[in-house]
Every structure is written in structure tokens, then in C-alpha cells.
C-alpha positions in Angstrom: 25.8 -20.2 99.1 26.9 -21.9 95.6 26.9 -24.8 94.8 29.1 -26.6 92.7 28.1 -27.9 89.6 29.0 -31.2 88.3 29.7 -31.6 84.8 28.4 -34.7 82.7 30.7 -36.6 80.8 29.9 -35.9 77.2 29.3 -39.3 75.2 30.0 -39.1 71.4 26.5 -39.9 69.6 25.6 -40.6 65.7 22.8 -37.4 65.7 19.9 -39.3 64.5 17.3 -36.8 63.7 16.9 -32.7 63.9 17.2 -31.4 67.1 15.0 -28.2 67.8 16.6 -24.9 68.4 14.3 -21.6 69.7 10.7 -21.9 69.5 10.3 -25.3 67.7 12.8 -24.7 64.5 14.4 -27.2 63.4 18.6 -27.5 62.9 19.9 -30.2 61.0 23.2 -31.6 61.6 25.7 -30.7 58.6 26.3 -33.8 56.4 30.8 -33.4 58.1 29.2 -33.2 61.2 27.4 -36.2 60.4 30.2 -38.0 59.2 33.0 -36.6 61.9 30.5 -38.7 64.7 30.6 -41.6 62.2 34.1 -42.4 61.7 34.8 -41.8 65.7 31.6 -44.1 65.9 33.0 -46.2 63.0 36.6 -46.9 65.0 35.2 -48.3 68.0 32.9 -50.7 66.0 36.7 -52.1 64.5 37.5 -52.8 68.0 34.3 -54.0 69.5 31.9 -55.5 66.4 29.1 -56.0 68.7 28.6 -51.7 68.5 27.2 -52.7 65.0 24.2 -52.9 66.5 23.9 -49.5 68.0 24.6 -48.8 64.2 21.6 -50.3 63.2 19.5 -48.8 65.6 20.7 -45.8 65.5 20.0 -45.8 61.0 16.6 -47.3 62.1 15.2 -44.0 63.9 17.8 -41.8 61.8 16.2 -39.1 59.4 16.8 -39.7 55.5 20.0 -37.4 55.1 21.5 -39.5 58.3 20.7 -42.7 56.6 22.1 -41.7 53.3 25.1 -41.2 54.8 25.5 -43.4 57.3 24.5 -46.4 54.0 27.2 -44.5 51.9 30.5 -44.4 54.7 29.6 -47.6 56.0 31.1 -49.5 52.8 34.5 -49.1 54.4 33.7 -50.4 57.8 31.2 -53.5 56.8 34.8 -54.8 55.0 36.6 -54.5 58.1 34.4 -56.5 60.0 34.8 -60.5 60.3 32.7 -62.4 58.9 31.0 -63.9 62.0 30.6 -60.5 63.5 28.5 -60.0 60.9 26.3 -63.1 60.7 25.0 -62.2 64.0 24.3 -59.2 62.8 22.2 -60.2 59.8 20.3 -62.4 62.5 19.5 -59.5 65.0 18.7 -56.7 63.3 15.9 -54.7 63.8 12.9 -54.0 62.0 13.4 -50.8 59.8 17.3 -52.1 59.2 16.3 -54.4 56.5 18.3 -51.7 53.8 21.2 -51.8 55.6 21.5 -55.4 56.4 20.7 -56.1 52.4 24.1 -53.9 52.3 26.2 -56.2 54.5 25.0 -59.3 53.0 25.8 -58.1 49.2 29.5 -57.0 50.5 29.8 -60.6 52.2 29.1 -62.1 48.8 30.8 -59.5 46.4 32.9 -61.8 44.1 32.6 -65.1 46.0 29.6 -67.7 46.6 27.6 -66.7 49.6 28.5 -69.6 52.2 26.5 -72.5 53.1 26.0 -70.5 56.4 24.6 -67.5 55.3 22.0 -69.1 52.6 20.6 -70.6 55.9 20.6 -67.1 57.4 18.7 -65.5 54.9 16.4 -67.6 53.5 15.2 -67.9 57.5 14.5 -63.8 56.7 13.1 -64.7 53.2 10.5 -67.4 54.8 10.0 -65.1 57.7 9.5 -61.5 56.1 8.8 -62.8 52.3 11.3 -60.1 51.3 12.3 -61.2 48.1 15.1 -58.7 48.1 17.1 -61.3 50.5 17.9 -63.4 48.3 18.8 -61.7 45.2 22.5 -61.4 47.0 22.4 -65.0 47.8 20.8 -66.2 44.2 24.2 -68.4 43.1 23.8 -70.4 46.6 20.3 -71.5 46.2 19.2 -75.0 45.2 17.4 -75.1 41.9 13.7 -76.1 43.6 14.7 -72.7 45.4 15.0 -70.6 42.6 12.3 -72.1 40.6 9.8 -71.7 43.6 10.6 -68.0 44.0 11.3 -66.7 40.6 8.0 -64.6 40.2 8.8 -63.3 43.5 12.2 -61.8 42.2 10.4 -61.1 39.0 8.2 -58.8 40.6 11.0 -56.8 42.4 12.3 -53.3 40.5 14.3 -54.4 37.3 17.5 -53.1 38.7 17.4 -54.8 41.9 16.6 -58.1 39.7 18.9 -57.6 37.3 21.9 -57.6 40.2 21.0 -60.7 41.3 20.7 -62.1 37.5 23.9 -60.7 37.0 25.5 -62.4 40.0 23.6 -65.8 39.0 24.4 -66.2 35.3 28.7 -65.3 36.1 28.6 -68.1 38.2 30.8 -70.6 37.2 28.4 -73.5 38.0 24.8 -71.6 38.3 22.5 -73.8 40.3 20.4 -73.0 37.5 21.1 -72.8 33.9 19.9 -69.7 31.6 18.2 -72.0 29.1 15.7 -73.2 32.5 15.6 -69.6 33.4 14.1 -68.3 30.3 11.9 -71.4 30.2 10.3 -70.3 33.9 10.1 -66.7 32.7 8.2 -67.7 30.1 5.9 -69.5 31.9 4.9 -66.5 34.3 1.5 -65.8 33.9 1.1 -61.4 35.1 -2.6 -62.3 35.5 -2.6 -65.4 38.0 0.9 -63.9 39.9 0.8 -60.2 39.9 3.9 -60.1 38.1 4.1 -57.0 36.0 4.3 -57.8 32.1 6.9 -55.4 32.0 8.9 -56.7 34.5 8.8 -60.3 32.6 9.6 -58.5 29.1 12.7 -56.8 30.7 13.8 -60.1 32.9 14.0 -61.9 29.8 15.9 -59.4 27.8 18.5 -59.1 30.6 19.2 -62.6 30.1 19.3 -62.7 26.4 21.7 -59.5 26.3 
């Protein structure tokens, strides 16, 4: 006698790695395939913000090609999101999400000063994971002491992420810090004592004076 099978409710899923197919080969998911479970993903998270976090997770264990794209389509969707949706976010996210996170907190402060609120926020991840990366999005929003305390820090970051936060910093209207005390402090770096590359310095300064 047969019985009767019960079929499971399939549940939409972001794929988050290669799945194996025959005898251990592996099939990657299409980048449209990719993106197709993204924006179904992507609508839900309009409706219910607190699915961000799946989102994270999910980019956290996701192969490269599934983060690219997820970092790339998620421009859209971080914009969509209220603000305090995404303040919680930036204080929950997993270890691993620190890329994508950076990516919310540089569209929360895209053409405005970062609010008092999130300074707070992320120079609690600055103190905690001495990621100097943090706070190049929030650079116009720190107190001078701030700045002055973690400028080798920035210094030694890649040119192009310092030169973002620089960027962001000097077009302020009232810069915590002006470009005369900048140059001054980059002057003053010493490679040897802070393992600041020279280079790094050289092109710093040349930013500023551009």
C-alpha cells in the first residue's frame, strides 16, 4: 500500500554558496538567479526591516560572487530603509559583515553630517574592533581630540579609502578640523615609531594640497 507523500512548502532562500550536483561537482547559482532571490528577498525586508539581518548573515557565509552582488543590489534597498531600522543594524551585525555595514553607514551619511547618534554607534565599533575604516564615513562628526588621536590610524588605511573620508571632511562646511591642523599632524607622523607607510603620508598630504 502507498503512501501519500506530503510535500514541503518551498521557502524562498538567498543561495549562499555552491551547492554540489553528481559526485561532488560543484554548480554555482547564475548571477539572475542570484539577483531574482534578492529582490523577492529585498521586498520583504521593505516591509519587515528586521529581515536585514538574515541579509547580513546570509552575505556573511555567502561565497564571493554572492557577496558582490548582494553589496552591489543592496544600494537600492539600504535607501529605503528608515534610519532607525538601520542603527540597530549597525549595532548587531555579525562578525564577517563589517563590509557591508561600512556600506550602510556611508549611504546614511552620503551628503549630510552623520548624526550625533550614529558617531556614538561607531566609534563603540572603532574602540571595540580598532577598525579604522569606521570612521572615515563619520570623519566630519568627530571632535578634533578625535581626529587628531586617530589620524595615523586612517593614515595607514589604503589611499583610496582615506582619501573618501578626506574628501568628505575638508567639503564640510564647518570641519571639526581645519586643513592647515591636518597637514600640520601629517607632518608630524613619524613611519618609523607608527607603522605608517611613507607612502601613505606622501599621498595623504598631496590629497589635501590638491
Amino acid at each position: 500500500e502507498k503512501k501519500g507523500m506530503k510535500k514541503e512548502d518551498k521557502k524562498e532562500e538567498v543561495p549562499t554558496s555552491s551547492s554540489s550536483a553528481g559526485e561532488g561537482q560543484a554548480q554555482d547559482f547564475s548571477e539572475e538567479e542570484i539577483k531574482r532571490r534578492l529582490f523577492l528577498y529585498f521586498a520583504l525586508c521593505t516591509k519587515k526591516p528586521d529581515l536585514l539581518n538574515g541579509l547580513v548573515e546570509t552575505y556573511v557565509k555567502a561565497s564571493t560572487t554572492v557577496r558582490r552582488v548582494i553589496h552591489k543590489q543592496s544600494n537600492r534597498l539600504i535607501r529605503l530603509i528608515q534610519p532607525q531600522h538601520l542603527m540597530r543594524l549597525i549595532t548587531t551585525f555579525p562578525k564577517g559583515g563589517e563590509t557591508f555595514i561600512l556600506q550602510v553607514i556611508y549611504i546614511l551619511t552620503e551628503n549630510k553630517a552623520p548624526s550625533s547618534q550614529l558617531v556614538s554607534i561607531v566609534k563603540g565599533i572603532y574602540e571595540n574592533q580598532r577598525d579604522a575604516r569606521f570612521l572615515l564615513p563619520i570623519l566630519s562628526g568627530l571632535q578634533e581630540n578625535v581626529i587628531r588621536n586617530c589620524l595615523p590610524q586612517l593614515v595607514a588605511l589604503p589611499p583610496k579609502n582615506l582619501h573618501q573620508g578626506l574628501e568628505r571632511l575638508l567639503n564640510n562646511k564647518s570641519p571639526p578640523i581645519p586643513l592647515s591642523e591636518i597637514l600640520t599632524l601629517l607632518h608630524l607622523i613619524d613611519p618609523k615609531d607608527s607603522s605608517v607607510p611613507l607612502i601613505n603620508i606622501i599621498k595623504a598630504i598631496t590629497y589635501c594640497l590638491e
